[in-house]
C-alpha positions as CSV (number, residue, x, y, z in Angstrom):
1,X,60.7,79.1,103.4
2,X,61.4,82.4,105.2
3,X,58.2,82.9,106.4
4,X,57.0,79.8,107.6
5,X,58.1,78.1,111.2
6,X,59.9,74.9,109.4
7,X,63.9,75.3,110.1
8,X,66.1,75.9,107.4
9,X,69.3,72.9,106.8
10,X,71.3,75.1,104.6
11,X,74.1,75.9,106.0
12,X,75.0,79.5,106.1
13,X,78.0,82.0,106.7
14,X,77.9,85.8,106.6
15,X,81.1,87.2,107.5
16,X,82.7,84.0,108.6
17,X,80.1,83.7,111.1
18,X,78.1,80.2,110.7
19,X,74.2,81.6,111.1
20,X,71.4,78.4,112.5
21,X,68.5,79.8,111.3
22,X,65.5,78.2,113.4
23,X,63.7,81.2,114.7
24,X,61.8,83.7,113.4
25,X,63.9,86.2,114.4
26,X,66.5,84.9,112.6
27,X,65.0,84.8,109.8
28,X,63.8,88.5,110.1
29,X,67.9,89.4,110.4
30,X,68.7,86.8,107.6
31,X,66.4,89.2,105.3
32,X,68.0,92.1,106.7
33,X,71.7,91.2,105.3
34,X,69.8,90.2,102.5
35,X,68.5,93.8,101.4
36,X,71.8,95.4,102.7
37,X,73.2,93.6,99.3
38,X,70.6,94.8,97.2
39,X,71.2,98.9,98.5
40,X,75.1,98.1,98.4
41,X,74.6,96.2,94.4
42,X,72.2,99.5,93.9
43,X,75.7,101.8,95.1
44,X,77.8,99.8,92.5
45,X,74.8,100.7,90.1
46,X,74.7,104.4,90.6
47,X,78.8,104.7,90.8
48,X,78.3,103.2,87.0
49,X,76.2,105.7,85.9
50,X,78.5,108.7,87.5
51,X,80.8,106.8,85.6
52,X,79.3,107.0,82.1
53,X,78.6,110.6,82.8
54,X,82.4,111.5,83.6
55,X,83.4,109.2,79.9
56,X,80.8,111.6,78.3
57,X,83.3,114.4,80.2
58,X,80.2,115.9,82.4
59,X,82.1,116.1,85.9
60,X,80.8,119.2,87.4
61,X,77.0,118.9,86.9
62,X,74.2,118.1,89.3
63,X,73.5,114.9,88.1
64,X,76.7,113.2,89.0
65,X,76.6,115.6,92.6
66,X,73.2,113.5,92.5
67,X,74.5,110.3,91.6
68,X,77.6,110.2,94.3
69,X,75.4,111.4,97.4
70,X,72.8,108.3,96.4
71,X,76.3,106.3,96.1
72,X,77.8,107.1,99.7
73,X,74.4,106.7,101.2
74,X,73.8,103.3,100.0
75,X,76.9,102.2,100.8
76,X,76.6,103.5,103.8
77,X,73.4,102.3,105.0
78,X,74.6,98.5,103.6
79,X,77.4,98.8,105.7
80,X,75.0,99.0,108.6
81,X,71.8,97.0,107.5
82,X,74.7,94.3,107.2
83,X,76.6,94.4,110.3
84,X,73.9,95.2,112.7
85,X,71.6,92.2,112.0
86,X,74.9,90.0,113.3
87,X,75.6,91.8,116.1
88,X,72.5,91.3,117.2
89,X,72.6,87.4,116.1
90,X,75.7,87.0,118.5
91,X,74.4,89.0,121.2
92,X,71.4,86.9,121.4
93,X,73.0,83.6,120.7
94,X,76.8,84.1,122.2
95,X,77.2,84.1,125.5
96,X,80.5,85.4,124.8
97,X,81.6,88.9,123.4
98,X,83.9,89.6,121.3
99,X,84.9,92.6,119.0
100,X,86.7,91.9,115.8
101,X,88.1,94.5,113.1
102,X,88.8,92.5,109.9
103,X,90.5,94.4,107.1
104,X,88.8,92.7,104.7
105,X,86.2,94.2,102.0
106,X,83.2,93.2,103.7
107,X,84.1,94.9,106.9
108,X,82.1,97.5,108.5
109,X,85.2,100.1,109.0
110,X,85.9,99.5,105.0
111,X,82.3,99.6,103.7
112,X,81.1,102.5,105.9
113,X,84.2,104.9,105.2
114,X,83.8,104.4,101.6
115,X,80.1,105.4,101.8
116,X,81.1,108.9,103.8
117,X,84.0,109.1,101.4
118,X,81.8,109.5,98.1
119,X,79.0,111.8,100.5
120,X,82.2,114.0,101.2
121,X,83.3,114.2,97.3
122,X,79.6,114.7,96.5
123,X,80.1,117.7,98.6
124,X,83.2,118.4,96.9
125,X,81.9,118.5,93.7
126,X,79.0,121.0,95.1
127,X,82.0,123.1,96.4
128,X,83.7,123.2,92.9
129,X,80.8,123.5,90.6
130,X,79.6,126.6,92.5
131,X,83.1,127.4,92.0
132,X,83.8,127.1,88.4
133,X,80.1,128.9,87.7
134,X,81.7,132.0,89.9
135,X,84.5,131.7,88.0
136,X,83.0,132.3,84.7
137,X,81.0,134.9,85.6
138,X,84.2,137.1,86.3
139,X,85.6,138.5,84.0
């Protein structure tokens, strides 16, 4: 249905914003938002596996360093994959601008900053396993 030139009835909202899909273009940034879930589902996926390692107590090893970069960067890139496609979609088809900041969880302010927050403790936990490993070489 995505790729063909018939318009699409079913009614749909990302964000709160009602999207007509009935061009090609639209379609194009339909699919956008679309794999912006899968990288930000594929985040949630990763933090699970940092997770599992920190139950197993493995905190300071270069897996879960690994593991929390991959996080932050898919969250981060979601955060724009999914906002940019309806910028774009209200530029082109809303005469009017307008700029909101909702604090809700699918915000870009919310989703982005958590994505640099877990790519700055991924850094962090660089910091401190070179850290500990200097540590235990003292004596």
């Amino acid at each position: 249905m995505l790729f063909t030139n018939e318009v699409i009835d079913i009614p749909i909202k990302i964000n709160g914003e009602k999207i007509f899909i009935n061009s090609l273009s639209t379609k194009f940034l339909l699919m956008v938002v679309v794999v912006s879930y899968f990288f930000f589902v594929y985040g949630i996926f990763e933090l699970r596996k940092v997770l599992s390692l920190f139950q197993k107590r493995i905190i300071f090893d270069e897996r879960v360093i690994n593991l929390l970069d991959k996080v932050g960067k898919s969250f981060f890139l979601a955060s724009i994959l999914s906002s940019f496609p309806l910028l774009v979609y209200n530029f082109i088809h809303k005469p009017e601008v307008s700029i909101e900041f909702a604090g809700t969880f699918n915000s870009f302010l919310f989703t982005a900053s958590l994505g640099l927050f877990f790519m700055v403790l991924s850094e962090v936990f660089k910091i401190a396993k070179n850290l500990k490993e200097e540590n235990e070489l003292t004596i």
